[in-house]
C-alpha positions in Angstrom: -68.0 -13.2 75.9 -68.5 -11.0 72.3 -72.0 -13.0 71.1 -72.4 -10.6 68.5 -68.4 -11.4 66.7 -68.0 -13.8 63.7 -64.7 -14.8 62.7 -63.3 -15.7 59.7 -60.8 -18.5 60.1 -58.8 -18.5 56.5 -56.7 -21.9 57.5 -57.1 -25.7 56.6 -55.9 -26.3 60.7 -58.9 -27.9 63.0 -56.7 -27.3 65.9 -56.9 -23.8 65.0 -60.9 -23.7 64.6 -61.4 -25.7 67.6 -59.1 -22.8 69.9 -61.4 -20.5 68.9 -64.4 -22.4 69.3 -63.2 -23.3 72.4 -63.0 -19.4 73.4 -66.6 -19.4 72.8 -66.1 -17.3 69.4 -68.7 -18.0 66.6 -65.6 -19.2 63.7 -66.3 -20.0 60.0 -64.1 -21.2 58.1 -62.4 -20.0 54.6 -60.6 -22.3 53.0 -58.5 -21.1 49.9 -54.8 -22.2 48.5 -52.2 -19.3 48.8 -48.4 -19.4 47.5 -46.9 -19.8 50.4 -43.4 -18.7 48.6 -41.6 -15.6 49.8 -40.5 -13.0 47.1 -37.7 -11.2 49.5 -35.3 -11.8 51.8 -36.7 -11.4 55.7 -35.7 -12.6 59.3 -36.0 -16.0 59.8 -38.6 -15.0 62.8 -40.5 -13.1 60.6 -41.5 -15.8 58.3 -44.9 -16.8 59.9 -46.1 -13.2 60.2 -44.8 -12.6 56.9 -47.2 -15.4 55.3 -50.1 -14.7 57.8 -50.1 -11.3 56.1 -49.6 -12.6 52.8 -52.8 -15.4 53.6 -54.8 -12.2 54.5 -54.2 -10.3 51.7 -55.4 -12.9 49.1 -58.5 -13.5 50.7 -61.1 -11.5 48.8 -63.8 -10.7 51.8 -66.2 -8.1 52.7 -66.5 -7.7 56.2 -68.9 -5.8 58.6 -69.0 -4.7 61.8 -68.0 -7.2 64.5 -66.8 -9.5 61.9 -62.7 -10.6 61.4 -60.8 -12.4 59.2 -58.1 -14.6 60.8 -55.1 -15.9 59.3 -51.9 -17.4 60.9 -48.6 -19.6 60.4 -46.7 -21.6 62.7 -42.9 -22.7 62.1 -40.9 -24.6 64.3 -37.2 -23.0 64.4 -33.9 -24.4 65.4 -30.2 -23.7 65.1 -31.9 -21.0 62.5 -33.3 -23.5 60.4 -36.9 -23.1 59.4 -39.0 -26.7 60.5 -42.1 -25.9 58.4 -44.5 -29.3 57.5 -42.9 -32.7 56.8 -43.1 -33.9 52.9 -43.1 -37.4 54.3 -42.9 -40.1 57.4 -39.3 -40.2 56.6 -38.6 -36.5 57.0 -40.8 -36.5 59.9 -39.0 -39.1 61.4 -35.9 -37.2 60.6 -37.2 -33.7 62.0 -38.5 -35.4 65.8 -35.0 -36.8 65.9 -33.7 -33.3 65.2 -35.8 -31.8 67.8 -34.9 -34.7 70.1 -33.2 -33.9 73.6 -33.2 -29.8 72.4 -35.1 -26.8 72.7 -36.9 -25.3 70.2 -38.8 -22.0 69.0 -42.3 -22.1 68.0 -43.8 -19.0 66.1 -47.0 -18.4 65.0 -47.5 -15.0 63.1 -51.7 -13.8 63.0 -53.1 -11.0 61.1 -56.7 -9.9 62.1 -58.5 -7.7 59.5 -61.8 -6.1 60.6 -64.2 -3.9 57.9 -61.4 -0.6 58.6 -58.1 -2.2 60.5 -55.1 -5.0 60.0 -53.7 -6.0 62.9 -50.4 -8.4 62.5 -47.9 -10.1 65.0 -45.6 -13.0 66.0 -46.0 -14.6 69.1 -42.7 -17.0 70.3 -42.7 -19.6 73.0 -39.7 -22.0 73.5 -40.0 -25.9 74.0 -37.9 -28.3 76.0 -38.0 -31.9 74.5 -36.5 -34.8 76.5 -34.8 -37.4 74.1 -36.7 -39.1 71.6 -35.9 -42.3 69.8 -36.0 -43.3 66.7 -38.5 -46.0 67.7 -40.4 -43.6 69.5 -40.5 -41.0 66.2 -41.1 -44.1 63.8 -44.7 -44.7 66.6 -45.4 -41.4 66.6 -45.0 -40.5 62.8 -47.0 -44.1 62.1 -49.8 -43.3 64.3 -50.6 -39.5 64.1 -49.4 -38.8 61.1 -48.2 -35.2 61.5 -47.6 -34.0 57.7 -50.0 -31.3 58.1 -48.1 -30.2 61.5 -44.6 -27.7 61.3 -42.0 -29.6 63.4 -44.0 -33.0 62.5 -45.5 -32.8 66.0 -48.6 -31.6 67.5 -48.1 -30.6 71.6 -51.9 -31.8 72.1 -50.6 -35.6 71.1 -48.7 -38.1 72.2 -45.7 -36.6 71.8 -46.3 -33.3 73.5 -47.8 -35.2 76.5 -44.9 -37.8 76.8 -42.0 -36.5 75.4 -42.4 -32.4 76.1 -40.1 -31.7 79.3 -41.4 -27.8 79.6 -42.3 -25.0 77.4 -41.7 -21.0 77.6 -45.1 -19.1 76.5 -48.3 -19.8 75.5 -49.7 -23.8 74.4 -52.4 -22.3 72.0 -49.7 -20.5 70.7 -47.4 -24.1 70.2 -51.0 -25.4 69.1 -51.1 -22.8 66.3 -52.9 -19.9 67.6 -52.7 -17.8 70.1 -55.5 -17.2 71.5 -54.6 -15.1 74.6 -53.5 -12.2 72.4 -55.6 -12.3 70.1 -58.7 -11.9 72.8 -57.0 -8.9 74.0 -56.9 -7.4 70.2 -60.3 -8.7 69.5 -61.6 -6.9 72.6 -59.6 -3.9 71.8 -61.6 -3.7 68.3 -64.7 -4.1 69.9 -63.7 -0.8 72.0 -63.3 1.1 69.0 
């Protein structure tokens, strides 16, 4: 739809790289470490924007005209309690049983710098898992190994297909990105 629009993708995701893709946008990407600590106290919900901001702001880039630079977090939220990335099979196992039989947020915060604008927001969408077991978290863990993945599950697996009862909001957005809002800011820039 925008030939002429190259995006810089600052994330380690391929699930993220491959939505864009998959919208027919032209995406390199960046790939640089950034402290993903955070210095001050702030909403639980604002976390992922917080850090897609922070992500954005490290990255030393010159852009043109029609170009972007993407960043974005995801976290998994329930009862208030942060689910970022597993730090091993065992806490994975632990955090699908968690999520088993409950419903969950999913937040992914994006900030889209062009060569004169930032643009930042969270996007929230609710899922509805049906009861997992701890067989079934021990397969899942064991085969797809999810330790790069907040929540230790990725909706485009096994797990999503066979063990998601419904979700609120957008899949890209439980994917990582989300890609319907970002179009519309994308297409917005172009305007400009």
């Amino acid at each position: 739809m925008f030939p002429n629009i190259k995006i810089y993708l600052a994330s380690k995701s391929p699930r993220r790289k491959q939505i864009l893709e998959t919208a027919d946008f032209n995406v390199e990407l960046i790939e640089q470490e950034v402290d993903e600590s955070i210095e001050e106290v702030i909403e639980t919900s604002y976390t992922a924007e917080y850090l897609a901001i922070k992500k954005a702001n490290h990255i030393d880039i010159s852009l043109h005209e029609n170009e972007f630079l993407i960043t974005a977090d995801t976290i998994v939220i329930i009862d208030g309690i942060i689910f970022g990335k597993p730090t091993s099979p065992e806490k994975a196992v632990e955090m699908l049983l968690s999520l088993s039989n409950k419903v969950h947020e999913v937040i992914t915060g994006v900030c889209i710098k062009s060569d004169s604008r930032m643009m930042h927001f969270s996007e929230s969408s609710m899922v509805y898992f049906d009861t997992i077991t701890p067989e079934e978290a021990a397969y899942y863990v064991n085969k797809y190994s999810p330790m790069d993945k907040a929540g230790a599950y990725a909706i485009q697996e096994w797990i999503g297909y066979c063990k998601i009862k419904k979700i609120e909001g957008t899949f890209t957005n439980i994917m990582g990105l989300p890609m319907n809002r970002i179009y519309s800011i994308l297409k917005g820039f172009m305007k400009k």
